[in-house]
C-alpha positions as CSV (number, residue, x, y, z in Angstrom):
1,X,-3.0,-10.3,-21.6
2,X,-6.3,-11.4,-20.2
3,X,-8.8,-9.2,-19.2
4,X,-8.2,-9.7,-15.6
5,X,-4.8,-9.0,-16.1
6,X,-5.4,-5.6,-17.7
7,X,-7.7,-4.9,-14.8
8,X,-4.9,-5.7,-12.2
9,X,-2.4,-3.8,-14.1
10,X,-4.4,-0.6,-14.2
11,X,-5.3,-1.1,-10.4
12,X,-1.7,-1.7,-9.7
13,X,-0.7,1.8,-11.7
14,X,-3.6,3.8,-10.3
15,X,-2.6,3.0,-6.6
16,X,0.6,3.8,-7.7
17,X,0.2,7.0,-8.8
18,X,-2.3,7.8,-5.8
19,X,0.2,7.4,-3.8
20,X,2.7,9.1,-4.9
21,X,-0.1,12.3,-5.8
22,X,-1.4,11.9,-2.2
23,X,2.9,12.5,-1.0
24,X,3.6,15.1,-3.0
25,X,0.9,17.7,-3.3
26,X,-2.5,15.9,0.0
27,X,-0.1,15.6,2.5
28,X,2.4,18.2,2.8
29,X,4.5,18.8,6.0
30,X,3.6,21.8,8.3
31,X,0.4,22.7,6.2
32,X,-3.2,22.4,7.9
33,X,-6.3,20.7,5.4
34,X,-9.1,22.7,5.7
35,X,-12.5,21.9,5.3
36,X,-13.0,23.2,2.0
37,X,-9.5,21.3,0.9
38,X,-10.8,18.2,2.2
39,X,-14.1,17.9,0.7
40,X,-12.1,18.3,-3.1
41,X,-9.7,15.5,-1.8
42,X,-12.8,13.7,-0.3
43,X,-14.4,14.1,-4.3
44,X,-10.7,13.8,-6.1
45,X,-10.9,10.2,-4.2
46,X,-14.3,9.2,-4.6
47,X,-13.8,10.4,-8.6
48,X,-11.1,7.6,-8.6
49,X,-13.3,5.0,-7.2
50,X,-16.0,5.6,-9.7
51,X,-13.3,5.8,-12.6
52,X,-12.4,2.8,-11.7
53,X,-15.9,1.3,-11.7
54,X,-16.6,1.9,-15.2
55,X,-13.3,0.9,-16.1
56,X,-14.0,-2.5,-14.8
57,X,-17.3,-2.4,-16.1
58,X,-16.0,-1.7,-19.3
59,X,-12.7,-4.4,-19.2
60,X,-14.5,-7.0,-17.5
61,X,-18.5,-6.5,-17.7
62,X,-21.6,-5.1,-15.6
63,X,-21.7,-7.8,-13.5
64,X,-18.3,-7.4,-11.7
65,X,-18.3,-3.8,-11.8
66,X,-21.5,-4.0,-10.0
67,X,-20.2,-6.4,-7.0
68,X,-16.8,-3.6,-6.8
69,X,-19.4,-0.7,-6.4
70,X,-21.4,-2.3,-3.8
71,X,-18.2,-3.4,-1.7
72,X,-16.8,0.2,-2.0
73,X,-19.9,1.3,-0.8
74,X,-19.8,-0.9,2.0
75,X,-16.3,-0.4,3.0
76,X,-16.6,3.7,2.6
77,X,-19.7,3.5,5.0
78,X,-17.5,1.2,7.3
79,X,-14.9,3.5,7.2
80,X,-16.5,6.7,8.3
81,X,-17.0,4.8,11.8
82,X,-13.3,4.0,11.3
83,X,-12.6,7.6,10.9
84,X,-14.6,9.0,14.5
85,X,-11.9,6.3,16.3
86,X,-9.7,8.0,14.7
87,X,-10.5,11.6,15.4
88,X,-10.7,10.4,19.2
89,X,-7.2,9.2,18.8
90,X,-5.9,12.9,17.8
91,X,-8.1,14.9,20.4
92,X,-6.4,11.7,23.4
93,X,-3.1,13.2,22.2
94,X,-3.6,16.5,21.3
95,X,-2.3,16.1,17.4
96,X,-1.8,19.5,15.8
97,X,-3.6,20.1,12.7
98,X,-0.2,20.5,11.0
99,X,0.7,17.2,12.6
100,X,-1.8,15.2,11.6
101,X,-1.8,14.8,7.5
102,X,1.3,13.3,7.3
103,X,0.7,11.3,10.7
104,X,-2.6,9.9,8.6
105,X,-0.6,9.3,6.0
106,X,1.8,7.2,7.1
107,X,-0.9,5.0,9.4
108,X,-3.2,4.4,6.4
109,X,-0.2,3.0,4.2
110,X,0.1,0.9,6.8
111,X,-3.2,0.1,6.7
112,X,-3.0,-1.3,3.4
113,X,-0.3,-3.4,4.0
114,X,-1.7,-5.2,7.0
115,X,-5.2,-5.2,4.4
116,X,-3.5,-7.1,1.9
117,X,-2.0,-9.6,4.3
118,X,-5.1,-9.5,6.4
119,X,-7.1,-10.5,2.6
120,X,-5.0,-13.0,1.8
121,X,-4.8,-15.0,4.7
122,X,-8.9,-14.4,4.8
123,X,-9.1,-16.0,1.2
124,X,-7.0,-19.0,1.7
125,X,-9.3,-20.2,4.8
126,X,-12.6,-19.2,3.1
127,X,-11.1,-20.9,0.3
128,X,-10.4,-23.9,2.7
129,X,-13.0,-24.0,5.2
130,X,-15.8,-22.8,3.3
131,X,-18.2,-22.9,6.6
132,X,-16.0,-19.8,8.0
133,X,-18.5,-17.5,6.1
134,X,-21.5,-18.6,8.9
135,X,-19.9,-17.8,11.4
136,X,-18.6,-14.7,10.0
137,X,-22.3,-14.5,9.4
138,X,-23.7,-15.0,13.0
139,X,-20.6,-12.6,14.0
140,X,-21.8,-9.4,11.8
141,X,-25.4,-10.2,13.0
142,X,-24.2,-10.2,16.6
143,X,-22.1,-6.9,16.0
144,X,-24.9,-5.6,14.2
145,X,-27.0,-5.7,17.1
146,X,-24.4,-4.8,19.5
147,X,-23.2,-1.5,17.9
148,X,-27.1,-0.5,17.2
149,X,-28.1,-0.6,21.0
150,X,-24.4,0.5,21.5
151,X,-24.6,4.0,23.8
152,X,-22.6,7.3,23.3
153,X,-20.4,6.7,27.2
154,X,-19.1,3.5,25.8
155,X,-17.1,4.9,22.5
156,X,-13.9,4.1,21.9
157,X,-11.4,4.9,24.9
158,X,-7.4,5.3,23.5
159,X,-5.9,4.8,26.9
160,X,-7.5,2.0,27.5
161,X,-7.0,0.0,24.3
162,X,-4.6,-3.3,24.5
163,X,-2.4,-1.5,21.5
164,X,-1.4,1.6,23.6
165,X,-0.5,-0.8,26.8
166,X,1.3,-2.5,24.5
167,X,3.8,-0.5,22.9
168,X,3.8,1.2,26.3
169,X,5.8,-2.1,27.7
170,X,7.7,-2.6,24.8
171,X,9.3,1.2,23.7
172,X,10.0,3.8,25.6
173,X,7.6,6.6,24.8
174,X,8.0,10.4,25.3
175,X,5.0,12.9,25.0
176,X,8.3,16.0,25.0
177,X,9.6,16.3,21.6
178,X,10.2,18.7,18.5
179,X,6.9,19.0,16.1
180,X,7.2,16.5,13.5
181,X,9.3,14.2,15.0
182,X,8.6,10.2,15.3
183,X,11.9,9.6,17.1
184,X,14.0,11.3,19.0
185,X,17.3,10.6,21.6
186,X,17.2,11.3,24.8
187,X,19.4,10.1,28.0
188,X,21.6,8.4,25.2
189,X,18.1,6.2,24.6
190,X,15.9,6.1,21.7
191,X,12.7,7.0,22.4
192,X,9.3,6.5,19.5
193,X,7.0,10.0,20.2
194,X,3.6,10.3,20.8
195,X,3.4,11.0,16.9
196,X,5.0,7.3,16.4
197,X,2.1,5.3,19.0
198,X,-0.7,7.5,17.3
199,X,0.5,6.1,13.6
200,X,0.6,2.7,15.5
201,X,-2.6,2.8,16.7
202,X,-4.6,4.3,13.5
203,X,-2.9,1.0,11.5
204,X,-4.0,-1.1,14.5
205,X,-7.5,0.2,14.4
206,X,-7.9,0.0,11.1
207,X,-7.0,-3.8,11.2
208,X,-9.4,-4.6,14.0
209,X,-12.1,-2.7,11.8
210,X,-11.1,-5.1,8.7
211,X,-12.3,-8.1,11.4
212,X,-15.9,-6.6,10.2
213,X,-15.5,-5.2,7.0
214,X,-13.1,-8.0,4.9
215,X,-16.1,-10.7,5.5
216,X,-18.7,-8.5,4.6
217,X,-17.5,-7.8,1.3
218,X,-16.4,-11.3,1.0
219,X,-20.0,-12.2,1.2
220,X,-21.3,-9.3,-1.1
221,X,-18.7,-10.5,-3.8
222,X,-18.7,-14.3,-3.5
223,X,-21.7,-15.9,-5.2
224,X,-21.4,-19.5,-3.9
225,X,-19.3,-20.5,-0.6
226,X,-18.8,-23.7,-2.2
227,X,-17.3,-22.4,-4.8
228,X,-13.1,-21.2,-4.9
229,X,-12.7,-17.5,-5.4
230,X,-12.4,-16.7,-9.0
231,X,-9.8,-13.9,-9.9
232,X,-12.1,-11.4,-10.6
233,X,-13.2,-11.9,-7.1
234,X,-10.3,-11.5,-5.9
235,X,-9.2,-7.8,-7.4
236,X,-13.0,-6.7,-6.3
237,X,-12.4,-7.5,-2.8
238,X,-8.9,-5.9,-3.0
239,X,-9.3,-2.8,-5.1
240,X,-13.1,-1.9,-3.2
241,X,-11.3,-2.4,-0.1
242,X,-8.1,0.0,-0.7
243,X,-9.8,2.6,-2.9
244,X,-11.7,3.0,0.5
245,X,-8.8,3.1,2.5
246,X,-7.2,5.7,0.3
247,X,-9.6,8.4,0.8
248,X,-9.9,7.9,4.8
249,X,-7.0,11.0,5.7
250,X,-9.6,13.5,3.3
251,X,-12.7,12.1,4.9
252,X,-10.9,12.5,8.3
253,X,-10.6,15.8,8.2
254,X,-14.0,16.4,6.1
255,X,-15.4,15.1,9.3
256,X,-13.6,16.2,11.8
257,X,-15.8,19.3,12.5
258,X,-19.4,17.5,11.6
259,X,-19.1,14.4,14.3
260,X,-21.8,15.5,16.0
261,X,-24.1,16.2,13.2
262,X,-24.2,12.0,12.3
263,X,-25.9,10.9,15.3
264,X,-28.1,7.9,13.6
265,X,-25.0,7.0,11.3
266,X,-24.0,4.7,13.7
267,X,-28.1,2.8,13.6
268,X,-27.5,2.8,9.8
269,X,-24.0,0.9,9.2
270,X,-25.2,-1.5,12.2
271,X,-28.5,-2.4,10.8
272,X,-26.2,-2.9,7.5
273,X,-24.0,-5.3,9.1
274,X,-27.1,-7.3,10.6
275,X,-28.3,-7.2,7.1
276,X,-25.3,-8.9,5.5
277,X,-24.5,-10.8,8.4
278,X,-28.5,-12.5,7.9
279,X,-27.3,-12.5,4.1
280,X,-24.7,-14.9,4.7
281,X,-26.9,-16.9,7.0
282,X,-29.6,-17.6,4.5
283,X,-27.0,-19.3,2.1
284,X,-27.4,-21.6,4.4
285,X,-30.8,-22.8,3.2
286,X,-29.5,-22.0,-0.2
287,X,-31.0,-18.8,-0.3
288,X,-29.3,-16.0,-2.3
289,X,-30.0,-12.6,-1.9
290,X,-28.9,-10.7,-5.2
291,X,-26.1,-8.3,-5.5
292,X,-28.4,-5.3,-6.7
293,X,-30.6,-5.5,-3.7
294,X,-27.8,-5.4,-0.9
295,X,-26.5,-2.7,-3.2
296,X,-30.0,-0.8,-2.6
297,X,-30.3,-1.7,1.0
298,X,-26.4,-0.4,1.7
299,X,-27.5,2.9,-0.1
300,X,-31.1,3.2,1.7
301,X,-29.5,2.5,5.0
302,X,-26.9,4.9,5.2
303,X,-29.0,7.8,3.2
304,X,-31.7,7.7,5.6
305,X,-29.9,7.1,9.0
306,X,-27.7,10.3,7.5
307,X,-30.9,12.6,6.5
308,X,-32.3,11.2,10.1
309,X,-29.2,12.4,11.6
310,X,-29.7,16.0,10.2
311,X,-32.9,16.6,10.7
312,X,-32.8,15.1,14.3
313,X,-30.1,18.1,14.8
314,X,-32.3,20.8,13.6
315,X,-35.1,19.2,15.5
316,X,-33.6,19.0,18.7
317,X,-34.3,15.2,19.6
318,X,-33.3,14.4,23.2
319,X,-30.0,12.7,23.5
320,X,-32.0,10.4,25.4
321,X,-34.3,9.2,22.8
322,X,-31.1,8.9,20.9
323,X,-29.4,6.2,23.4
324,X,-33.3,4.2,24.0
């Protein structure tokens, strides 16, 4: 077996096994994650990640390794915004704590699923239409800027999103059922539960999140646009992307009770994405913008605008000042 092949294999085990490990003992039914529970899952998951990092370094050299660290950085920052959607989700409908493990589950499984397909299909026209990358480009700037200037009224409504009118039309949905239960009969009809639209609408959210974060690790990993993705590529883009995606139900409810205290969080992640999205702009003009320095700039970025965020809280800095 080639190297690459070993590295797949042990990727393909691990996620496996996390699975399975996250079912049987993370997730069980009826039993609320407190916080101290959740920051050991939080670390159990993040200790995978980083196993996984020198095993690649290891397997397949520094150089790899490297562009797998920086997109797991990248997507773990990306998905603490993905996790404050989805903490508004459970507070719209009133998830019980004992509700909500297996409900986050079950959404982020599906999350991966509609990753892979989502990475695929993202590969194949990169692969094709090489140009796609500038506009993903001038699209990260654009969000960058956009969620930076972005006020506190204007977060993320559940009622009002296209996923919940949606499944609204097509199922019949009832808010009256037995804890636990995803589906129930009633009038001699089948009807999904509230439980059932929130699962749908964490996978959803998750997928419109990937719109942001599968190009900007594209663009961290891939060297030259030109150029086909090599292999190694590939398993960088997928493992960085699902390790993150694996530890989002322990970071859920790590930060369930801390929202507030991240006030800047959401300055550093955008001025990341304008940073990447200017990243894959320069390439342009053939300018490349090493790994190790996007790596340092991800890091800097989301240290700082999470220090900023605590000591703005102890500080008392008007929300106004916040939203200017």
């Amino acid at each position: 077996m080639t190297h690459i092949q070993v590295t797949y294999l042990v990727f393909g085990i691990v996620l496996l096994l996390s699975i399975i490990f996250d079912f049987g003992l993370f997730s069980k039914k009826n039993k609320a994650v407190s916080i101290k529970m959740a920051f050991w899952q939080s670390m159990f998951w993040i200790g995978i990640s980083l196993a996984f990092f020198a095993f690649v370094w290891f397997e397949d050299g520094h150089d790899p390794a490297i562009k797998y660290l920086t997109a797991y950085v990248m997507e773990k920052s990306l998905s603490i915004d993905n996790v404050f959607v989805f903490i508004l989700i459970f507070s719209f409908f009133k998830v019980s704590e004992f509700e909500a493990g297996r409900a986050l589950l079950i959404g982020i499984l599906l999350a991966i699923v509609f990753r892979i397909i989502f990475i695929a299909l993202g590969i194949e026209l990169i692969n094709r239409f090489h140009w796609l990358l500038y506009i993903f480009g001038a699209f990260l700037l654009y969000t960058g800027i956009k969620l930076f200037f972005q006020k506190d009224e204007e977060e993320f409504d559940p009622a009002e999103s296209k996923i919940y009118k949606f499944v609204h039309k097509i199922f019949p949905v009832t808010y009256n059922y037995p804890a636990g239960k995803y589906f129930v009969k009633q009038n001699n009809k089948t009807h999904i539960t509230a439980l059932t639209l929130v699962v749908i609408m964490l996978a959803a959210t998750d997928v419109v999140f990937a719109v942001d974060s599968i190009p900007t690790v594209v663009s961290l990993v891939r060297e030259d646009p030109k150029i086909p993705f090599s292999q190694t590529d590939i398993m960088v883009i997928y493992s960085s992307n699902i390790f993150a995606v694996l530890g989002l139900r322990a970071l859920f409810f790590l930060l369930k009770g801390a929202v507030s205290k991240f006030d800047y969080l959401q300055q550093g992640i955008a001025f990341v994405l304008a940073f990447i999205g200017i990243k894959m702009l320069l390439e342009i003009f053939h300018i490349k913008i090493p790994i190790y320095i996007s790596l340092v700039v991800i890091l800097v970025c989301l240290v700082a605008s999470i220090l900023y965020s605590i000591y703005a809280a102890r500080k008392g800095v008007p929300e106004d000042e916040h939203d200017a």
